[in-house]
C-alpha positions as CSV (number, residue, x, y, z in Angstrom):
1,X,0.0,0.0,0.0
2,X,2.9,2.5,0.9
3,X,4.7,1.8,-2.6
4,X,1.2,2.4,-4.5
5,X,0.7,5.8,-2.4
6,X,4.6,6.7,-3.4
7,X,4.0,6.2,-6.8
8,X,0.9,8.2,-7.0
9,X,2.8,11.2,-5.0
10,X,5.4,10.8,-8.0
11,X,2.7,11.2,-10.2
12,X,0.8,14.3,-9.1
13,X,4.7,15.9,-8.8
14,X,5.2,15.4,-12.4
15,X,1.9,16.0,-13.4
16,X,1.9,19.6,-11.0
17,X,5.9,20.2,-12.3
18,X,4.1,20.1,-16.0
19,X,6.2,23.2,-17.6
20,X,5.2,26.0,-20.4
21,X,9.0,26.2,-22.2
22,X,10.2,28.8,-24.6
23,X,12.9,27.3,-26.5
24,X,14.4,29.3,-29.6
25,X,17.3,30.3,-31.6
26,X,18.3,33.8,-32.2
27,X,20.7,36.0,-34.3
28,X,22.9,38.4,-31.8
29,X,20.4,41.2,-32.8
30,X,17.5,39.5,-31.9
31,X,16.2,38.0,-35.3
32,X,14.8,34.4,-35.8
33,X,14.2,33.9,-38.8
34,X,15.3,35.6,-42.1
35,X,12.9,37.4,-44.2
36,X,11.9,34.3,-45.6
37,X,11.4,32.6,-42.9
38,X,14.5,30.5,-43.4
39,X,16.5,29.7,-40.8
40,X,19.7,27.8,-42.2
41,X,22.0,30.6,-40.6
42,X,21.4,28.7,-37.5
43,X,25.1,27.2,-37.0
44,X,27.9,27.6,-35.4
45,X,31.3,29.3,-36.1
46,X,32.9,25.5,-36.4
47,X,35.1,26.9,-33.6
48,X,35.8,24.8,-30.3
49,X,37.8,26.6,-28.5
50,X,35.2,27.7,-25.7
51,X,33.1,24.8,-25.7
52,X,31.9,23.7,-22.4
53,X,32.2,19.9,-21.5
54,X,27.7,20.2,-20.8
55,X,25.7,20.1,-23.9
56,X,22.2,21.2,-24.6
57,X,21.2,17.8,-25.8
58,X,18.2,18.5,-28.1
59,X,17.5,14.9,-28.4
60,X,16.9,14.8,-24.2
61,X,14.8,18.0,-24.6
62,X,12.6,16.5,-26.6
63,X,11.8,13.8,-24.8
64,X,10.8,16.1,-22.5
65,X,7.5,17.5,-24.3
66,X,4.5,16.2,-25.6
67,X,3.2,19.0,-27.1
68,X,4.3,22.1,-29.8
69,X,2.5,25.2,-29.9
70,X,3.9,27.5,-32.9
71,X,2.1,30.4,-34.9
72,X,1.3,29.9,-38.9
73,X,4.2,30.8,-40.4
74,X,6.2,28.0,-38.2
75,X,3.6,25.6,-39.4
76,X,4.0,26.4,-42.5
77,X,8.3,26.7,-42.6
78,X,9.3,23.7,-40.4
79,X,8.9,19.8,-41.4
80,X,6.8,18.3,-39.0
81,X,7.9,15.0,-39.5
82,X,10.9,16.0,-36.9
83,X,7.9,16.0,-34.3
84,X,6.1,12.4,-35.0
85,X,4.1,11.5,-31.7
86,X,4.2,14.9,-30.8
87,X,1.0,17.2,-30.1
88,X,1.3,20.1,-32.7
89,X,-1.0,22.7,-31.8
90,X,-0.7,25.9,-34.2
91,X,-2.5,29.3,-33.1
92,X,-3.3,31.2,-36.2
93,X,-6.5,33.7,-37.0
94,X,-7.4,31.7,-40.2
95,X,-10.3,29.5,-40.7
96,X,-11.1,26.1,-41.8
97,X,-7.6,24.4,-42.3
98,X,-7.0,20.6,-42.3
99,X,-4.3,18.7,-41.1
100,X,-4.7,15.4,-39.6
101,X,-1.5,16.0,-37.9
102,X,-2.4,19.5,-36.5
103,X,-4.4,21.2,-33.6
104,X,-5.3,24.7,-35.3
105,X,-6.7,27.1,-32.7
106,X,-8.0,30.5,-33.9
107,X,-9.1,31.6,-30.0
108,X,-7.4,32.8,-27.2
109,X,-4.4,30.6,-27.3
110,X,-2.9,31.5,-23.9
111,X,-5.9,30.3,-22.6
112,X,-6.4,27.5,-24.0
113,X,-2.3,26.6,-23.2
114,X,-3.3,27.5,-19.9
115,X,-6.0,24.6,-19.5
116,X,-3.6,22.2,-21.7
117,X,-0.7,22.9,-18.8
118,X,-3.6,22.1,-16.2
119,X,-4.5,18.7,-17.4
120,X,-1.7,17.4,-16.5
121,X,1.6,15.3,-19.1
122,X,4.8,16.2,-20.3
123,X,6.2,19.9,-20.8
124,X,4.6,22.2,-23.7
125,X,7.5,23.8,-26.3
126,X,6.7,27.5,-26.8
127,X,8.2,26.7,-30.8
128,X,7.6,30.3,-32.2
129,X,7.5,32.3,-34.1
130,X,7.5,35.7,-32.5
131,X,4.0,36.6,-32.6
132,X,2.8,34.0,-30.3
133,X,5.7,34.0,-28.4
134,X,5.2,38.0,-27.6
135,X,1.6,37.0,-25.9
136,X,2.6,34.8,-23.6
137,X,5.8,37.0,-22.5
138,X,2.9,39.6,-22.2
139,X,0.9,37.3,-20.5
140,X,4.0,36.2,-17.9
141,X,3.3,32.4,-18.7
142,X,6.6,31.0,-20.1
143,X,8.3,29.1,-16.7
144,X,11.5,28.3,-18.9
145,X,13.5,30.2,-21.5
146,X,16.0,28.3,-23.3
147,X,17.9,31.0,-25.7
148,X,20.0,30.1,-28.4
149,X,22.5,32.5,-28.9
150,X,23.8,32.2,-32.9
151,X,27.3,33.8,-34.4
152,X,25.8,35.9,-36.5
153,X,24.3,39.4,-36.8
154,X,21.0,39.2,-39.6
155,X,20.2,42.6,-40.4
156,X,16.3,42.3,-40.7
157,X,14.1,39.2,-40.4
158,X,11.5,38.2,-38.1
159,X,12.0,39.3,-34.8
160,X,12.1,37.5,-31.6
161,X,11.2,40.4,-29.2
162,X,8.3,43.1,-28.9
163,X,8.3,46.2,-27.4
164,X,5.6,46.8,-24.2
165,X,6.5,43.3,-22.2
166,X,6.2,43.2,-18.8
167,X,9.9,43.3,-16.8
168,X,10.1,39.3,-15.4
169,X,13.2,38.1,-13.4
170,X,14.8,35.8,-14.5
171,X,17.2,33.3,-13.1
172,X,20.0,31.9,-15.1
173,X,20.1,27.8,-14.7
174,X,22.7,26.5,-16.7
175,X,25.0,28.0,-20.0
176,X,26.5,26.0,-22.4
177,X,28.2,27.1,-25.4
178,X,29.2,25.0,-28.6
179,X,30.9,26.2,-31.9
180,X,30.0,29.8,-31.1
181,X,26.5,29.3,-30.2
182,X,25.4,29.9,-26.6
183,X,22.7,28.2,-25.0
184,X,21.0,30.2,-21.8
185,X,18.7,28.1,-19.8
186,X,16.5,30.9,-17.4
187,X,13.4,30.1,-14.9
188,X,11.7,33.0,-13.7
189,X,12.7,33.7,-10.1
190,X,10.4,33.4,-7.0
């Protein structure tokens, strides 16, 4: 009986620790995708002098989700197939699309992330683009920003940052850098 109560306790941790995570590559001036909406800039400098013996091992982060949320223009520019057995949820203001693979909400999306985080399963992947991203910065929802720092300055693209966000401290967890890209992993702070 103790075991089956210790499990359970387990259980509702996990289900209670269920995070909303912002994870994202960005040029040094703040862009995340090019004009385009390309994103094959994102690499590093192929130098490895300052790499840091931890990695940001994408493969561990993404057994870590069960569920994307991106805007339109993600949908639309990434390959999905990288997310099979994923949840792909895609907030967008147009109507009547069709993807047997895809969630399209058209709503309040925060909200509806907020009663997805509620329910309980593996973290939710904040995936961009910028748009969506902005309203739940403006919202104070994200619990975890992981920031990909890439060698390069764009010029123009889409942006990753708004103006008019609320000011949210932020504590820095971990930093690991590899071939010139630097990964920041922040929680907000208590």
């Amino acid at each position: 009986m103790c075991v089956i109560g210790k499990k359970r306790k387990k259980v509702e941790e996990y289900i209670m620790s269920r995070r909303i995570i912002f994870n994202m590559a960005m040029s040094i001036d703040g862009y995340i995708a090019d004009d385009n909406g390309g994103y094959d800039w994102i690499v590093g400098d192929g130098d490895d002098t300052n790499n840091t013996d931890k990695k940001f091992e994408y493969t561990e982060f993404l057994d870590t989700i069960d569920t994307l949320v991106m805007g339109y223009n993600s949908y639309r520019d990434v390959n999905l197939d990288d997310f099979k057995g994923k949840k792909i949820i895609v907030a967008t203001s147009k109507e009547n699309l069709s993807d047997d693979c895809v969630s399209f909400i058209n709503s309040d999306i925060c909200g509806f992330i907020e009663s997805l985080k509620a329910s309980g399963g593996k973290d939710i992947w904040l995936f961009g683009g910028g748009v969506l991203i902005d309203a739940f910065i403006k919202r104070d929802m994200i619990d975890t920003y992981i920031i990909g720092i890439i060698p390069v300055i764009l010029g123009k693209g889409r942006k990753l940052f708004y103006d008019d966000n609320p000011k949210i401290n932020l504590h820095m967890d971990e930093c690991t850098t590899q071939q010139g890209i630097a990964i920041f992993r922040y929680t907000k702070r208590k």
